[in-house]
C-alpha positions in Angstrom: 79.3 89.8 51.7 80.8 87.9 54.4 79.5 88.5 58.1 81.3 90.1 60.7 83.3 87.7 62.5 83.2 87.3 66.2 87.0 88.2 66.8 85.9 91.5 64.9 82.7 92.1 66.5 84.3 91.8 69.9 87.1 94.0 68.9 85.0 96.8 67.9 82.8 96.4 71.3 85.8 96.8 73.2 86.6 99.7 71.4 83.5 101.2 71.7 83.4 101.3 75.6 86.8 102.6 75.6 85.2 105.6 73.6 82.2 105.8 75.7 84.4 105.7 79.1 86.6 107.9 77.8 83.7 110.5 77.9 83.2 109.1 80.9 86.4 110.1 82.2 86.3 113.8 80.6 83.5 114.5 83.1 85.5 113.1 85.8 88.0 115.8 85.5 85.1 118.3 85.7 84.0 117.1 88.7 87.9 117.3 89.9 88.5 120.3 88.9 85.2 121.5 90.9 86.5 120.2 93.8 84.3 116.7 93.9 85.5 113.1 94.0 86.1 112.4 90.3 83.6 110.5 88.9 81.8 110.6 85.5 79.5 108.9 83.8 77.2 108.7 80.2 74.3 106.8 79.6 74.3 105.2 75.9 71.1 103.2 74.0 72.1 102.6 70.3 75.4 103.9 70.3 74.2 107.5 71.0 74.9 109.0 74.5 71.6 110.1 76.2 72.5 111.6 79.3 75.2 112.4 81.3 76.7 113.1 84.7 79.4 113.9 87.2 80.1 114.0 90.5 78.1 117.3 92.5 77.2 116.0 95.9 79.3 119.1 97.3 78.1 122.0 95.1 74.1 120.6 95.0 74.3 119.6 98.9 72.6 116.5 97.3 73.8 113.0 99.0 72.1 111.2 96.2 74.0 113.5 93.3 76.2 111.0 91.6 77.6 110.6 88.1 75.4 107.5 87.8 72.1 109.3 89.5 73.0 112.5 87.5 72.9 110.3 84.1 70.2 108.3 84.9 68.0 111.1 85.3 69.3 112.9 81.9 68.8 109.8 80.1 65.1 109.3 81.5 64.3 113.1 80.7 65.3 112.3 76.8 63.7 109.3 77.0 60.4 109.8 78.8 60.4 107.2 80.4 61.8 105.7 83.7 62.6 102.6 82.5 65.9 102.3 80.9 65.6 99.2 79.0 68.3 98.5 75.8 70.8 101.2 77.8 74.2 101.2 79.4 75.6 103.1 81.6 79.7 103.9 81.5 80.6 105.1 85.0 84.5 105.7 85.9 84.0 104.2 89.3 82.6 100.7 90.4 78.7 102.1 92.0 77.9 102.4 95.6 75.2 100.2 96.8 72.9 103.5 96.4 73.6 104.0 93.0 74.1 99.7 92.1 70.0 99.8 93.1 69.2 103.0 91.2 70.5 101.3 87.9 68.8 97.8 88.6 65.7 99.5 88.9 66.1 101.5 85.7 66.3 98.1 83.7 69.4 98.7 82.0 70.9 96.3 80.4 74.6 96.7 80.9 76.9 98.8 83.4 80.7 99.0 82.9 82.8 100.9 84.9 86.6 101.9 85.1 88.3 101.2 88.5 87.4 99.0 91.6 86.1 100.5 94.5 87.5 98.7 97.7 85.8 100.5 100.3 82.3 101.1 98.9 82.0 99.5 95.3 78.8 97.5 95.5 79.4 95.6 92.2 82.0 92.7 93.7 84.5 94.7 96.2 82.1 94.8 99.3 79.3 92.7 98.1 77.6 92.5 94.7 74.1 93.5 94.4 74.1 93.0 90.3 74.8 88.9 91.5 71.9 89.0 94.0 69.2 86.1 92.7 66.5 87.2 94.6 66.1 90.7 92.8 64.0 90.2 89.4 65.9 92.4 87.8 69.4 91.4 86.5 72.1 93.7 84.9 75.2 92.7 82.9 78.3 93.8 85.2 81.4 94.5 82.9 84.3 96.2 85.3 88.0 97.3 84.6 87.4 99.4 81.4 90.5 101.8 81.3 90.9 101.4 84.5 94.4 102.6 84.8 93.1 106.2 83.9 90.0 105.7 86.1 92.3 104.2 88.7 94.8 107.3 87.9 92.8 110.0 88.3 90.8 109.3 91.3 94.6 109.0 93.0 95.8 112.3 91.8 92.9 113.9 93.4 93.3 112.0 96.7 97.4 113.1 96.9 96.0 117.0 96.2 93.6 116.7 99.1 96.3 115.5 101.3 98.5 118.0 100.5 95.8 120.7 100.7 94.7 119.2 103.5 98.7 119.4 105.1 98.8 122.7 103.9 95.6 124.2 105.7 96.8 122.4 108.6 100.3 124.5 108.6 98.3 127.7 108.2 96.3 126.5 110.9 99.0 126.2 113.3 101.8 128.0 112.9 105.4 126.5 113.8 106.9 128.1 117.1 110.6 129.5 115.9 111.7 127.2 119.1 110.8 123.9 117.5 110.6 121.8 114.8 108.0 120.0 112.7 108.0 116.4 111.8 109.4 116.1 108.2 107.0 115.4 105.6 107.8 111.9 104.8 105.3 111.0 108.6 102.7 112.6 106.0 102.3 109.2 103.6 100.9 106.0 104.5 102.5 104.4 106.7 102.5 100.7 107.3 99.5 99.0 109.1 99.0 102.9 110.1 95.8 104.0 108.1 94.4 106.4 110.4 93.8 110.3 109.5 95.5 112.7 111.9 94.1 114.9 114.0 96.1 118.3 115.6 95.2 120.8 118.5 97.6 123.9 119.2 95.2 126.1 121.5 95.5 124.2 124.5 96.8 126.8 127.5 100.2 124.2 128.2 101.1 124.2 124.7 101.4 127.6 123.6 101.0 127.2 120.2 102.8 123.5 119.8 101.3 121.6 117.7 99.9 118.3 119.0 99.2 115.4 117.4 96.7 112.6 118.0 94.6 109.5 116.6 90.9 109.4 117.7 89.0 106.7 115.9 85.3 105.3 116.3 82.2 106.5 117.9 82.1 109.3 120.4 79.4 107.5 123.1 81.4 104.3 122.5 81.0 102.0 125.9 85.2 101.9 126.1 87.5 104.7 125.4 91.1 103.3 125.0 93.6 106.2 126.0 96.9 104.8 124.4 99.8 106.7 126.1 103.2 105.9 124.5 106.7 105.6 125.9 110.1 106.7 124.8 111.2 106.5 122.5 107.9 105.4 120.5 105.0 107.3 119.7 101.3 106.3 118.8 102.6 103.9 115.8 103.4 101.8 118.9 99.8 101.2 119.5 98.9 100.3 115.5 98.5 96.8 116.2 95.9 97.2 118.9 93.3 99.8 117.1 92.1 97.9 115.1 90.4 95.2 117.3 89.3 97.5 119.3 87.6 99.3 116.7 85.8 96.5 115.3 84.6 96.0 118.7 82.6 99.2 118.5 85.5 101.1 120.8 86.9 105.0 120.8 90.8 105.2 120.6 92.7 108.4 121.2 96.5 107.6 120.9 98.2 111.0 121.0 101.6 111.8 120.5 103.2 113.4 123.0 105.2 116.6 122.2 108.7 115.7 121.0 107.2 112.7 119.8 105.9 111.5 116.4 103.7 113.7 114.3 103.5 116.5 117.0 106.0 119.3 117.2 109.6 119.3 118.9 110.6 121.9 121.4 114.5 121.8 119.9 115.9 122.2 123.7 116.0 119.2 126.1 115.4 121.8 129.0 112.1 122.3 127.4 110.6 118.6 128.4 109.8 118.2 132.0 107.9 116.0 133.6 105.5 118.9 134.8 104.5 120.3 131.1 104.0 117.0 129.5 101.9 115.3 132.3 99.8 119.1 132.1 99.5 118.8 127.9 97.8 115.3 128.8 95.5 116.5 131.5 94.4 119.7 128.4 94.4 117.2 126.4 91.5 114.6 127.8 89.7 117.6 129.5 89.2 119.3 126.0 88.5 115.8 124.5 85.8 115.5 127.2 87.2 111.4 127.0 84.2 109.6 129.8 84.7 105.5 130.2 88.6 105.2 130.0 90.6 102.5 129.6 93.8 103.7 130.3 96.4 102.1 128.0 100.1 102.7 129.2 103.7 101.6 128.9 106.8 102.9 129.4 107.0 107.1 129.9 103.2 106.4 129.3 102.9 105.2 132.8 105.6 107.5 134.2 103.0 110.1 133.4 99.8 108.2 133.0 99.3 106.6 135.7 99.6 110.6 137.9 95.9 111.2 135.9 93.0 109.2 136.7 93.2 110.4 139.9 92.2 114.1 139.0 89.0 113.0 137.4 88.3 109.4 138.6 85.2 109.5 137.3 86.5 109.9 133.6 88.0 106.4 134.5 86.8 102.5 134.0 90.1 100.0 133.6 94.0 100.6 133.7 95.6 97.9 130.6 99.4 98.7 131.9 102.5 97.2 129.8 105.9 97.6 131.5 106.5 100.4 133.3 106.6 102.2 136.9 105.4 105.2 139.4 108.6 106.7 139.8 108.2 108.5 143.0 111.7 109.2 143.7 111.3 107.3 147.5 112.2 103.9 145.5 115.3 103.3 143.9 115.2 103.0 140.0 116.1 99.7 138.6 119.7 98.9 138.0 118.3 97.9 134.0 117.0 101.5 134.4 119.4 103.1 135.0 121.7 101.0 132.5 119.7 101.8 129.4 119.9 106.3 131.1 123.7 105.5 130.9 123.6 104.4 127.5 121.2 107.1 126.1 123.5 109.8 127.2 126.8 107.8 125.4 124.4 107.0 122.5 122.2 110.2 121.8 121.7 109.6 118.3 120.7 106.1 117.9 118.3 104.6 115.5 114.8 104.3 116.8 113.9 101.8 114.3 116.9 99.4 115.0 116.1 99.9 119.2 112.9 98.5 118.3 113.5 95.6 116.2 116.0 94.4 118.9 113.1 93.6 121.2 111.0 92.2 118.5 113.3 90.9 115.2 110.3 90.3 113.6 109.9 94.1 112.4 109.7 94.4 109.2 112.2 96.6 107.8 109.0 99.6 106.7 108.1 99.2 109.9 111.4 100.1 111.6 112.1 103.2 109.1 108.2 104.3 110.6 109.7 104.3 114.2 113.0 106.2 113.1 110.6 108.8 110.5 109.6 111.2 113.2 113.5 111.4 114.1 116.0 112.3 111.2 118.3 114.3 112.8 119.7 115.9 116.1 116.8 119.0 116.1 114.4 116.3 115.9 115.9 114.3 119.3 115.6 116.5 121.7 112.6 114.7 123.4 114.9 111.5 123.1 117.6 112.8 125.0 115.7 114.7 128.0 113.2 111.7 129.2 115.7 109.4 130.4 116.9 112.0 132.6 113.5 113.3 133.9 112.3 110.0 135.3 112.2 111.1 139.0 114.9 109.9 141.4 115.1 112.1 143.8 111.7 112.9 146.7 112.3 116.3 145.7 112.4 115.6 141.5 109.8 117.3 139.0 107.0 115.1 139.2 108.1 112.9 142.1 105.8 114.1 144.5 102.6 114.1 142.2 103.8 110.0 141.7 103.5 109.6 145.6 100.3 111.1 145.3 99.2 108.8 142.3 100.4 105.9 144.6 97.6 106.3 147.1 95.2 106.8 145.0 96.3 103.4 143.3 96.7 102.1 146.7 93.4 103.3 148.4 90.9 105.0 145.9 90.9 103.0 142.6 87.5 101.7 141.9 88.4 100.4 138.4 89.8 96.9 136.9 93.0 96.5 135.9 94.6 93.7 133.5 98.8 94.0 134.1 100.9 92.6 130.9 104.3 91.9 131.5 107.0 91.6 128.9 109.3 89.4 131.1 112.5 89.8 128.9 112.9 93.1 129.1 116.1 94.2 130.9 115.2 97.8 131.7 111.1 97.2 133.3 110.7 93.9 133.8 109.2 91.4 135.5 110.8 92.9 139.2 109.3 96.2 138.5 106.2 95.1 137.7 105.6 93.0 140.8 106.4 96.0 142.8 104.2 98.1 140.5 101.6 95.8 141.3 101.4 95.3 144.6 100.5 99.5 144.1 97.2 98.9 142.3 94.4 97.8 144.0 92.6 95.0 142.8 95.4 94.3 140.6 95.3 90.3 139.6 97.7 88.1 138.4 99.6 89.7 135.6 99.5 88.0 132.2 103.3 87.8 131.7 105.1 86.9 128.3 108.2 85.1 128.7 109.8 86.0 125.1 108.7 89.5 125.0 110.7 92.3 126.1 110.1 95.9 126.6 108.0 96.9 123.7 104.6 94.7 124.7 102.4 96.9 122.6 104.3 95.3 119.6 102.8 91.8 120.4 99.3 94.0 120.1 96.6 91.5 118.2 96.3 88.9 121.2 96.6 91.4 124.2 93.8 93.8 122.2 91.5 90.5 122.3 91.8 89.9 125.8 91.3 93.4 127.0 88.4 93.3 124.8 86.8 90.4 126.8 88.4 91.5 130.1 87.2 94.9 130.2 83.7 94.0 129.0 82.2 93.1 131.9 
């Protein structure tokens, strides 16, 4: 009789790991369906499965209890032996570095698993320890075996989290019958906006509001970067500065503030004053106990910003301020100020999106439906329509007098450095009022100013995040 050819011997390989991962994946769902990341995994040596595993870091409070651990140990109990030679492991998830080692040193002989692992897979996605020479130990690596089911179901249990996780969240904090939340569409990813929300709804100014903010990296990092946004933005403004900062080793908080974004929306105009929002912020950094600051403003993000440092100095190490103003009512407000108020009131429900890709066209279009998301209709605007009205004009204006006292402190008191970027296009704070704006700040040097940019600097973020980086690191 004729010999197997090697069409038909690789044919009936192929099918046989598609039998053995499918086992693979059948554990998976256990570990799903008991509330762990879904992994499984079974341990083969002449076509007979020798131990298996899933998932049960969670329900073992065991950091090393995964599928491939869990199988490995199975397969050396039948065996006696803890050396795995002539075995292979079918695993529905490319290995961490911890598990990656744990098979090399069993001696196995092949591993093949289902879908890639882009964040932690140790077998080619972050590095490859089966393609490391200097180990004396080497592995076959086979990857993408059903991986659309592996791929699948690891998915599925991530969008059930989320919504879980959005659902605990609403219990959490309950919606004021005065306001609205931000629809759920803000919920998905977002572009170039990876970052896992945060919320707080117990602080004394918010009476049950819900707030929401971005705090990435370390606690005791040596820079805190307090991203205050303008109107009408919110922390998706500052999406293209985090990340440089964090792979500096930095702490961002970027909150948004209420109105705004992810956090609720008081559905009355009356409800935003300059007063409650500047108070929210104050709660906000006091209960985030935020030490080394970097104060990051533009826009209404200044308006109020730059009335906090001096209530805690201390709390305080550099000002990084992008087009904007101490409106302390004394002054008069630009004539492009008060332009762009006069338009807002004829124009309440503009797109937020299109406003921003008119000061930088090279928005993508995903990008400008992420600026509009947080505004779908007029319950959601409210926010939009009171803060062009609420910059102080007047001596006797809410928030007017707490500006004069923010501009001696600028004046006099600030002991920190500052680094000014100017947007020198833009019509409504440009280049006039921030020459007058720094002439406030003590210390202040020569601004960096960018001739083509206009009023959304943040949006230019990659190159400004690098110099602050070096600037504020001395």
């Amino acid at each position: 009789m004729a010999s197997d050819s090697p069409k038909d011997t690789t044919a009936a390989a192929q099918s046989q790991d598609l039998a053995f991962m499918q086992e693979a994946l059948a554990l998976a769902r256990e570990a799903a369906q008991a509330g762990e990341v879904p992994v499984g995994a079974v341990l083969v040596k002449d076509g007979q499965v020798i131990g298996r595993g899933r998932n049960q870091p969670i329900a073992t409070h065991d950091p090393t209890a995964h599928a491939e651990v869990q199988a490995l140990r199975a397969g050396a109990a039948a065996l006696g032996n803890y050396r795995l030679e002539g075995c292979t492991l079918y695993v529905t998830l490319e290995p961490c570095a911890m598990c990656s080692g744990a098979l090399l040193n069993a001696r196995l002989d092949r591993v093949v698993f289902g879908a890639r692992e882009a964040r932690t897979g140790a077998a080619g996605s972050v590095l490859d320890l089966f393609a490391e020479p200097r180990l004396n130990h080497h592995t076959r690596l086979e990857g993408g075996v059903a991986e659309a089911d592996c791929a699948a179901l690891m998915q599925a249990f991530f969008r059930q989290r989320r919504a879980d996780q959005r659902e605990r969240a609403r219990a959490a904090h309950p919606l004021r019958d005065d306001a609205v939340r931000p629809p759920e569409s803000l919920a998905a990813p977002l572009p170039d906006y990876p970052w896992a929300p945060h919320y707080v709804s117990d602080l004394p100014a918010l009476a049950g509001l819900r707030l929401h903010y971005l705090d990435e990296g370390p606690r005791e990092a040596p820079i805190t970067w307090l991203c205050l946004h303008g109107n009408p933005a919110w922390s998706y403004l500052y999406r293209k500065l985090l990340p440089t900062w964090l792979e500096a080793g930095h702490r961002v908080v970027a909150p948004d503030l209420p109105g705004f974004g992810r956090s609720d929306k008081p559905k009355k105009a009356a409800a935003h004053t300059f007063g409650w929002h500047r108070q929210v912020l104050l709660e906000l950094i006091e209960r985030l106990d935020l030490q080394r600051v970097v104060l990051v403003v533009q826009d209404w993000g200044g308006i109020l910003g730059l009335t906090l440092p001096m209530v805690a100095p201390a709390r305080y190490h550099g000002l990084l301020v992008m087009n904007t103003l101490l409106a302390t009512g004394d002054v008069p407000l630009s004539k492009g100020f008060l332009a762009w108020r006069d338009w807002c009131q004829k124009q309440p429900q503009y797109d937020v999106g299109r406003l921003l890709a008119r000061g930088r066209p090279q928005m993508t279009a995903d990008e400008c439906a992420a600026y509009q998301a947080p505004f779908p209709d007029r319950g959601h605007r409210a926010a939009l329509q009171a803060f062009p009205q609420r910059v102080p004009e007047a001596p006797d204006a809410d928030g007017a007098a707490v500006s004069r006292e923010a501009r001696e402190f600028w004046r006099h008191h600030w002991q920190g450095r500052s680094l000014m970027v100017v947007g020198q296009a833009d019509p409504v704070l440009g280049w006039p009022v921030m020459q007058a704006l720094r002439a406030q700040i003590r210390g202040c040097p020569e601004p960096w100013v960018l001739p083509e940019v206009g009023h959304f600097v943040p949006e230019h973020g990659e190159p400004i995040a690098r110099r602050a980086v070096e600037y504020f690191r001395d």
